[in-house]
C-alpha positions in Angstrom: -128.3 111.7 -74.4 -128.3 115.2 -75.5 -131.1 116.8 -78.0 -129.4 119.0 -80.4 -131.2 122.6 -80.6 -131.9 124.2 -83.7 -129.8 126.8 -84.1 -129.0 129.0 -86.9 -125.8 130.2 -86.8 -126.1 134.2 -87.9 -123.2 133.3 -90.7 -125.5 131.3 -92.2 -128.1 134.0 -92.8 -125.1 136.2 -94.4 -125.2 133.8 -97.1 -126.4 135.1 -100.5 -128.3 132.4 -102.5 -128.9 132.4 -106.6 -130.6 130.1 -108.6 -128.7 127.6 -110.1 -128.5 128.6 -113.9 -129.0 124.9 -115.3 -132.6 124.5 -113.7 -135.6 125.8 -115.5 -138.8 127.4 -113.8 -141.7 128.7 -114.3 -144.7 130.8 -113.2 -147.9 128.3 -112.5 -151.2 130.6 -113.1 -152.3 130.3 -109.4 -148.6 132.4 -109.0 -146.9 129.0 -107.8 -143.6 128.5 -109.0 -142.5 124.8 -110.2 -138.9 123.8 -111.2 -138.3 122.0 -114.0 -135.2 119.6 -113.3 -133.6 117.2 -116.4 -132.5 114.5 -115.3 -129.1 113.4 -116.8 -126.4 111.3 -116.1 -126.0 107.7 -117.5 -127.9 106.2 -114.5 -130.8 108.5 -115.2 -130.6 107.3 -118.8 -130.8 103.4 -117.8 -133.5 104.5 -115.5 -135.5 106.5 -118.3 -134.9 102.8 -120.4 -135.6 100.2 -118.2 -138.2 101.8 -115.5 -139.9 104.4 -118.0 -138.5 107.9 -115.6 -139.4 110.7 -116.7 -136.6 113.0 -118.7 -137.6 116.0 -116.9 -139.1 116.2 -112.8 -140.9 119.0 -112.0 -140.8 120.0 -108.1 -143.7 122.4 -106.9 -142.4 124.7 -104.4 -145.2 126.1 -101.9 -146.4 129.7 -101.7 -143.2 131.0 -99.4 -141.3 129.2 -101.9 -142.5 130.2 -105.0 -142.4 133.8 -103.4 -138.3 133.8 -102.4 -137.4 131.9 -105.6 -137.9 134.6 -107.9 -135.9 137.1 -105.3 -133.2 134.7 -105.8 -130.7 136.7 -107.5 -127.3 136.5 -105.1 -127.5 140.0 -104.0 -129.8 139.7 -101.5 -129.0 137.7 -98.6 -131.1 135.4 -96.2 -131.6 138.2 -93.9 -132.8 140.6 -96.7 -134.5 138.1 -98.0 -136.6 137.1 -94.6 -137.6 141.1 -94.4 -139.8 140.5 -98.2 -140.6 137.5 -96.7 -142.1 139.2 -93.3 -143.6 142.0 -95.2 -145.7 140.4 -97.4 -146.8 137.2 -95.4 -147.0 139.0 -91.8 -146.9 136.4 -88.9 -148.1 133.9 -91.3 -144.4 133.1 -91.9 -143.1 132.8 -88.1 -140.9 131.2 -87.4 -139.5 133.3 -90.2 -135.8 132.6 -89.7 -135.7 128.9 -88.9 -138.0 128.2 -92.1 -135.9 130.1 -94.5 -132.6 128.3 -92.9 -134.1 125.2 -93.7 -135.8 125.8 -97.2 -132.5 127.0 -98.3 -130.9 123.6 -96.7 -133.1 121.8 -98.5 -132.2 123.7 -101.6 -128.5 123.7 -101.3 -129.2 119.6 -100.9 -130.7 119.2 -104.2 -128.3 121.5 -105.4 -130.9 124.1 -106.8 -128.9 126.8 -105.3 -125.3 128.5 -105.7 -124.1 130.9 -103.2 -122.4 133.9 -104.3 -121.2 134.9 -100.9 -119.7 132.7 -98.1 -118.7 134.3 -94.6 -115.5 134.1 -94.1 -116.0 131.8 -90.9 -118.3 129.3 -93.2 -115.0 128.8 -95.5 -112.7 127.5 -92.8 -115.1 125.3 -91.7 -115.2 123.6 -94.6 -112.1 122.9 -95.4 
């Protein structure tokens, strides 16, 4: 059986991310950033009633994190964005490309992210 390797295709960090407009955030005083996520829909509803769920979760993003979400603005793209990254947290972020690919998986998953630019490559392979 074959392992798959973890690779990141260089399309991939072409992408330009943005905060998705309909999540709230804030500015923790230690400088940690935490996201502030309503949770709606009528299944969140029945859950609020009969299992006593929370309205709102709150997700606290690390110190990388809570460093790249601010920089989140869809001009910059992954690249551009892993150069701030290296620049203010040295080697301490290696391996700097891999982690941003998959914090930004893990985003786009939750759907805390939009993308304001696509490679051209990334759009026929979705379809």
């Amino acid at each position: 059986m074959k392992k798959k390797r973890n690779v990141i295709s260089t399309n991939y960090l072409e992408r330009k991310p943005k905060r998705h407009l309909d999540i709230g955030w804030k500015t923790e005083e230690d400088g940690k950033v935490t996201l502030e996520i309503e949770n709606v829909g009528w299944a969140n509803k029945l859950a609020q009633k009969l299992f006593k769920r929370p309205k709102v979760s709150y997700v606290h993003l690390d110190e990388m994190g809570s460093f790249i979400w601010p920089l989140m603005d869809g001009d910059k793209d992954i690249i551009a964005l892993g150069k701030d990254v290296k620049e203010h947290f040295g080697d301490k972020a290696e391996p700097l490309y891999e982690r941003l690919a998959q914090f930004f998986k893990i985003l786009d998953s939750y759907h805390f992210v939009e993308w304001t630019y696509i490679p051209e490559s990334k759009k026929k392979n979705s379809k």
